[in-house]
N, C-alpha and C positions, 0 to 999 in steps of 0.2 A: 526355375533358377533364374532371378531376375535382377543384379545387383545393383544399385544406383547410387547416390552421391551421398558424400559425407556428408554427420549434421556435426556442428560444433558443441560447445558447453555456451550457454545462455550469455547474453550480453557479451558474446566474445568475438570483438573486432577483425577484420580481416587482417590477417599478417603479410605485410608486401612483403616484410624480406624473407617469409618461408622459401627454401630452398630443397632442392633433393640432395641424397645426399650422392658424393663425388661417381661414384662408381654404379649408378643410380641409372639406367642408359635408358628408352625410352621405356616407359613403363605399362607396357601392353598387360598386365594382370595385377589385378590385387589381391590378398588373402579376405576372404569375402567377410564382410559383418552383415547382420541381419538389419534388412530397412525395413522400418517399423514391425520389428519383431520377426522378418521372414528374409529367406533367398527368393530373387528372382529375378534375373537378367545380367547385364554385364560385369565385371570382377570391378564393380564400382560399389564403394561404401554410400548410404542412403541420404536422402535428403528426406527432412522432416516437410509435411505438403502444409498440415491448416493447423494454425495457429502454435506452432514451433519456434526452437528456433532458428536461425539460417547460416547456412553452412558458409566457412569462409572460402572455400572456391569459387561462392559470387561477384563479380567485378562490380565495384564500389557503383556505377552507374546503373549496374541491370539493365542497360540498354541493347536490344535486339537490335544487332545495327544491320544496314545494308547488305555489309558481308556478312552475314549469317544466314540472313534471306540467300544470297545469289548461293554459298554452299547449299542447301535446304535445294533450291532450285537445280544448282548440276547434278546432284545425289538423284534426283527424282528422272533426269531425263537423262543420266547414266545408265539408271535402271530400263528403262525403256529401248534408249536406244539396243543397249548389251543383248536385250532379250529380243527384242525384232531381228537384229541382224543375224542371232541364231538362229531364230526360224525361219529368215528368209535362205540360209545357206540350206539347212535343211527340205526344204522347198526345193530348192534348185537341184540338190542330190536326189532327189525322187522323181523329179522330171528329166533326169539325166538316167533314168535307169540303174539308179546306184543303191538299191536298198540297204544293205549292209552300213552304207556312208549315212544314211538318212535314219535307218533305225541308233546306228550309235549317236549320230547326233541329237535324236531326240529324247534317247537317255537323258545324257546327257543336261538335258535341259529338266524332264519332268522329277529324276531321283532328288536334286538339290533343291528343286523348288516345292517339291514334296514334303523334305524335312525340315526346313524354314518354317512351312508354312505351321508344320506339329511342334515346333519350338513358338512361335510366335501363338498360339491358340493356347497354349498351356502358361506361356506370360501371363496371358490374358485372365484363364480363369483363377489363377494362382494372384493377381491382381484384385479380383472381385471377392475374396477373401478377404480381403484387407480393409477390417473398418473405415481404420484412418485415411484411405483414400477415396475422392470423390467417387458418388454414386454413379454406376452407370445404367442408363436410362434403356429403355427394351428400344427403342431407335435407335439407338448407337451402337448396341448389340446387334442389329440388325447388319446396320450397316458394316462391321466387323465383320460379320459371318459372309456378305458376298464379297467383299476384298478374299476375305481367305481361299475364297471358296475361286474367285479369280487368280488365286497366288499371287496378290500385289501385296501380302501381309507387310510388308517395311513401307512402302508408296502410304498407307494409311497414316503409317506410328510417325515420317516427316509429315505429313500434311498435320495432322495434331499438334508437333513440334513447333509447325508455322504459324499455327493456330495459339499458340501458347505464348509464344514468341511475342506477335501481334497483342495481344490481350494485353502484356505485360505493360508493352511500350503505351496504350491506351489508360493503363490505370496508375499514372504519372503521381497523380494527386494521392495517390489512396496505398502508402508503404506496404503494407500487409500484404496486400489482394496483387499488387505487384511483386512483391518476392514471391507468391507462393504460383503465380502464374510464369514467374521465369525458372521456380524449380520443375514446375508441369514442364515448362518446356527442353529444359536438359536430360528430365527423366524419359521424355520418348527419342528424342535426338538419342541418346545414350544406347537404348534396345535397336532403334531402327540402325543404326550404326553398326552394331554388331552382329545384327541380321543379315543386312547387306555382307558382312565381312565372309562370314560365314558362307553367305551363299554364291559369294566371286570366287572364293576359293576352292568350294563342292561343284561347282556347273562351269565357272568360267575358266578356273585355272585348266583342269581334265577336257575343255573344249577345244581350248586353245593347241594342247599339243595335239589331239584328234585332227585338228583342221591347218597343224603344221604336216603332219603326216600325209595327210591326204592331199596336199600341196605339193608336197616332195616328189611323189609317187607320181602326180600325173605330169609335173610339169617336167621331170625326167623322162616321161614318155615325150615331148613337144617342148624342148629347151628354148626352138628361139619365137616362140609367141608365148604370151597371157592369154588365157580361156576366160571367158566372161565371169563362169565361177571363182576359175584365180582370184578375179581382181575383188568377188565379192569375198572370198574369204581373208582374203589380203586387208581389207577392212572391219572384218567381222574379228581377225585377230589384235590389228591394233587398238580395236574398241577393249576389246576382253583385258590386253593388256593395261590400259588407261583404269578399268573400271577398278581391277585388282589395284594397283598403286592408289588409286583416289579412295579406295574401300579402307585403306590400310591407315592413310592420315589423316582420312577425316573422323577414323573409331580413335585415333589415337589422341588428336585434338578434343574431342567430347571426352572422353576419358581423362584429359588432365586439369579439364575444366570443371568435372566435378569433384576430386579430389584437394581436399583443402589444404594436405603439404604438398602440394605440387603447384610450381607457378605454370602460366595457359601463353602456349605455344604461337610462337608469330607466324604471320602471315606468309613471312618470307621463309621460314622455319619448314611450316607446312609444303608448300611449294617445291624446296629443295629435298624436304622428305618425297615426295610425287617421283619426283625424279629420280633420287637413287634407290625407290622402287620400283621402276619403270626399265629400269637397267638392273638389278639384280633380281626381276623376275625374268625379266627378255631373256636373262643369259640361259636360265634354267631350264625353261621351255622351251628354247630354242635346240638346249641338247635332247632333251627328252625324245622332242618330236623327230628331228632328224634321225637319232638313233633308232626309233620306229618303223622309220623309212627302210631300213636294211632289214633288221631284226623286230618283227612287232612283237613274237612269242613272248622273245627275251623282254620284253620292256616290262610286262607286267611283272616278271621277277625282280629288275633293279629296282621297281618304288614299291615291290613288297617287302626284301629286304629292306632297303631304306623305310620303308613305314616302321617295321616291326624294329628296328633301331628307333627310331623317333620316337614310338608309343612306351618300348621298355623307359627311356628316359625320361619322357613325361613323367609316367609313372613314379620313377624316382625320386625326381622332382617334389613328389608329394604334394600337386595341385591342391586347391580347397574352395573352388566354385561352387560348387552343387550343395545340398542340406543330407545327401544318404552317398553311399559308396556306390549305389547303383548307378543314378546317375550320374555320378562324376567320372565314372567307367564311360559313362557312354559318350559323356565329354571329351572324355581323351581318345576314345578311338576318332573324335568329329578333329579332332585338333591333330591329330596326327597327320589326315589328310592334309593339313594347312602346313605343318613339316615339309612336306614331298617337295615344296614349289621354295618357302622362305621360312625364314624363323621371326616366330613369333612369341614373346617372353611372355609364358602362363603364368609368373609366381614373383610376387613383388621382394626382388632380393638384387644382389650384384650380378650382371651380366655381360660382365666384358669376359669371362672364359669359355663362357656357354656361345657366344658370337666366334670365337676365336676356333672354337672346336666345330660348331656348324660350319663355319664358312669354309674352314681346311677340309671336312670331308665333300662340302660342296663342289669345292673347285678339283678335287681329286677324282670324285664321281663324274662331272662336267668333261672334264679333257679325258679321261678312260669312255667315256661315251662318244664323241666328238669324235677321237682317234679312230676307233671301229666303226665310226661313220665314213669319216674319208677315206680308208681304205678300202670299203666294200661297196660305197655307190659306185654308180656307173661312170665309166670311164668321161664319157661325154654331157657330163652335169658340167653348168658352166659354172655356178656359185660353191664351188667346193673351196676354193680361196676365199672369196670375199665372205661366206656361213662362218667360216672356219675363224675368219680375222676379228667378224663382231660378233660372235661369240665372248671371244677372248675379252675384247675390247668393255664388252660389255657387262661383263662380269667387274673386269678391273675398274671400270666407271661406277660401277654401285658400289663399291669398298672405297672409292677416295671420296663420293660423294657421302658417304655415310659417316665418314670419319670426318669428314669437314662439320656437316653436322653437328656431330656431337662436341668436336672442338669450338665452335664458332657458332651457332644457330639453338643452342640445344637450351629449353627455357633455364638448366640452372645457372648456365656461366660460368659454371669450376671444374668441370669436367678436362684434367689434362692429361697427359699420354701417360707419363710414369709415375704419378704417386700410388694406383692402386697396386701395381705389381711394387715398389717399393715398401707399403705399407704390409706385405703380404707375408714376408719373408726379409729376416737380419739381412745385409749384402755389403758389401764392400758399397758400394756408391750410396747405399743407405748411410754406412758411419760416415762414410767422406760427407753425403750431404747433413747430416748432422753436426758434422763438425764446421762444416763452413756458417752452416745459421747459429750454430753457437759462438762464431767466430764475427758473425754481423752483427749478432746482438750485443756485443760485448762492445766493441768501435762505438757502436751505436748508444750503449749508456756512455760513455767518453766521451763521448761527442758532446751530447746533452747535460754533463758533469761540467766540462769546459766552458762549454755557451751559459750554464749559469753562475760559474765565477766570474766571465766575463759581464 
């Protein structure tokens, strides 16, 4: 299952004023078309590789600029670092005598990196079926099979992307061999992007409340000092949470970059997305894990319940990634997990009620969790105020920063608060605003009737 970028109709110009359309909100899924005849990878429409034609998602210059390398670059020692600093916390729970902390942390770590790794092998040979893509050589197969077999499967598919990238910008002179080296290069950015996304959210998000837990726990044994582990997991948390938020806009940014009605996200855009998902995953995590603290039984019930809500609606939904029913099953059980922590829109349609209805039961789940937290820790936890405040706080920071977004930063620019529920249903403020634009329009030919007697 391997989607990748739309191809246009022949000799057909890039459209700068393609827009999404109003109610259009960030476009995390598309209904999949077949690139070059097949599925395989992100819910992105294909791009044609050799001798095609080229998709208008490509930026009139095809220039691999600086900042694509330095993304390319954090994406790569994101992943390094996110995955060091698990297994050095890991390490430290095993030398602390703590197995139960050390075997769950190294779950943890091997289950997601496992199922990546079987997502990314099957790209690959579902990839080598495909005439029309370049030939791949039994040294590059080679070199595939020990990445896999390291679990850096997405560390490969960016260094390619870098690889492609480069080629392009070198084959200045030569139009063809440059477009089709800057579509190589969005078609692995594309998979390695949603590799990654995938896998921040199967090993990183589930670590994260793991290692808020286990924080809770000890540092309520020893309120007023840090333990060396504290301070290591204190860092191994804020990494996981950077990796998730960075995972989230840079598959979002590749993703709108190959779709050819969609304009490609700024800089500053991306940035402010980092953020208000860096606070509307904090908030989540942050209950989860604390409510663990009290009650760990129970927690595995809240995010089954909450799965098995999230996967029925997938379902619903009526996703269309995958090419058989089987796997797209098994898609949506992979996508549910990403449920648990944020939402993320599988199906290219309107999503401002499906945000409205996530986030109201999130923040309902969030303070029902929170609440039975502060009442059953220990009496002498010093951060039961200040847990309790950013929480709050931080939840309500990823909804204003999210809305700003979409108001102000969002690539289409028309995105505004009331025409979609206006558009949705007759209303009183519907006729009133109908009647007032038919009352400008009308001044307005007068006006124009006037100014040309005059």
């Amino acid at each position: 299952m391997n989607e990748k970028v739309a191809m246009s109709e022949p000799n057909k110009p890039r459209d700068d004023t393609a827009t999404d359309s109003q109610d259009d909100s960030d476009l995390d899924g598309r209904i999949p078309n077949s690139k070059l005849e097949r599925n395989s990878g992100p819910f992105l429409k294909k791009i044609r590789i050799k001798g095609y034609d080229t998709t208008d998602a490509l930026p009139k210059t095809l220039k691999f600029t600086l900042l694509d390398i330095l993304g390319i670059i954090i994406s790569i020692c994101s992943f390094f670092i996110d995955v060091a600093l698990d297994l050095l916390v890991a390490i430290v729970h095993y030398n602390n005598g703590n197995t139960w902390f050390f075997t769950l942390t190294v779950c943890f770590i091997a289950v997601p990196s496992l199922t990546m790794t079987g997502f990314s092998l099957r790209w690959y040979l579902v990839d080598a079926d495909e005439k029309k893509l370049p030939p791949v050589s039994m040294r590059r197969w080679t070199l595939r099979i020990i990445f896999l077999v390291l679990q850096m499967g997405p560390i490969l598919r960016y260094v390619d992307s870098l690889y492609y990238g480069l080629k392009s910008n070198r084959s200045k002179g030569k139009v063809q061999e440059q477009v089709d080296f800057y579509k190589l290069m969005i078609y692995e950015d594309a998979d390695a992007t949603l590799l990654r996304l995938f896998e921040c959210f199967m090993e990183a998000a589930p670590q994260l409340v793991l290692q808020i837990y286990i924080f809770a726990l000890s540092h309520s044994a020893s309120p007023d000092v840090y333990s060396w582990t504290e301070l290591i997991q204190l860092v191994s948390m804020c990494s996981s949470l950077l990796s998730m938020a960075w995972a989230l806009a840079s598959y979002q940014r590749a993703l709108r970059y190959s779709l050819e009605d969609k304009k490609n996200m700024t800089i500053c855009g991306t940035v402010v997305q980092i953020i208000w998902r860096f606070f509307d995953i904090g908030a989540r995590v942050l209950a989860l894990g604390l409510f663990a603290s009290v009650f760990p039984t129970y927690l595995f019930m809240v995010c089954g319940v909450h799965y098995m809500i999230m996967f029925t609606w997938i379902r619903y939904m009526g996703t269309e990634f995958c090419d058989n029913q089987c796997e797209e099953f098994l898609y949506n059980l992979v996508l549910g997990v990403l449920f648990i922590f944020c939402y993320f829109n599988p199906k290219d349609s309107p999503t401002r009620r499906r945000f409205t209805f996530y986030y109201v039961l999130s923040f309902l789940e969030n303070s029902a969790l929170m609440s039975v937290w502060f009442i059953y820790c220990p009496a002498h936890v010093t951060y039961k105020y200040p847990a309790m405040f950013m929480q709050f706080l931080s939840f309500v920071l990823g909804l204003v920063i999210m809305i700003i977004y979409y108001l102000l930063l969002h690539p289409t620019k028309n995105i505004t608060v009331w025409d979609h529920w206006v558009k949705s249903r007759p209303s009183s403020f519907r006729i009133y605003n109908g009647a007032t634009s038919a009352a400008t329009k009308e001044v307005s030919q007068q006006a124009n009737t006037q100014e040309h007697k005059l």
